[in-house]
Phi, psi and omega in degrees: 000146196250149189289184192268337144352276174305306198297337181265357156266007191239318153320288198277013135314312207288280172312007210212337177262156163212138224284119160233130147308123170293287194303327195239348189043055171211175213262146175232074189288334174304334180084022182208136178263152192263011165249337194212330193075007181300165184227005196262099192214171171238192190243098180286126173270142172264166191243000000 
């Protein structure tokens, strides 16, 4: 079970981040990417 903690650091990671495609290497904020269409994305920290 994860603390109340982990889960409020794993949010706001969540929150700080936004969905990129690796393969096309571009930020996919819809959570679908617009080049390939994959929904398979990782998570880019915005600077």
């Amino acid at each position: 079970m994860k603390s109340e903690i982990q889960n409020k650091l794993e949010q706001l990671a969540y929150n700080r981040t936004t969905p990129f495609c690796y393969g096309c290497y571009i930020e996919a904020p819809t959570g679908v990417c617009s080049d390939c269409h994959s929904d398979d994305l990782m998570r880019h920290w915005r600077s």
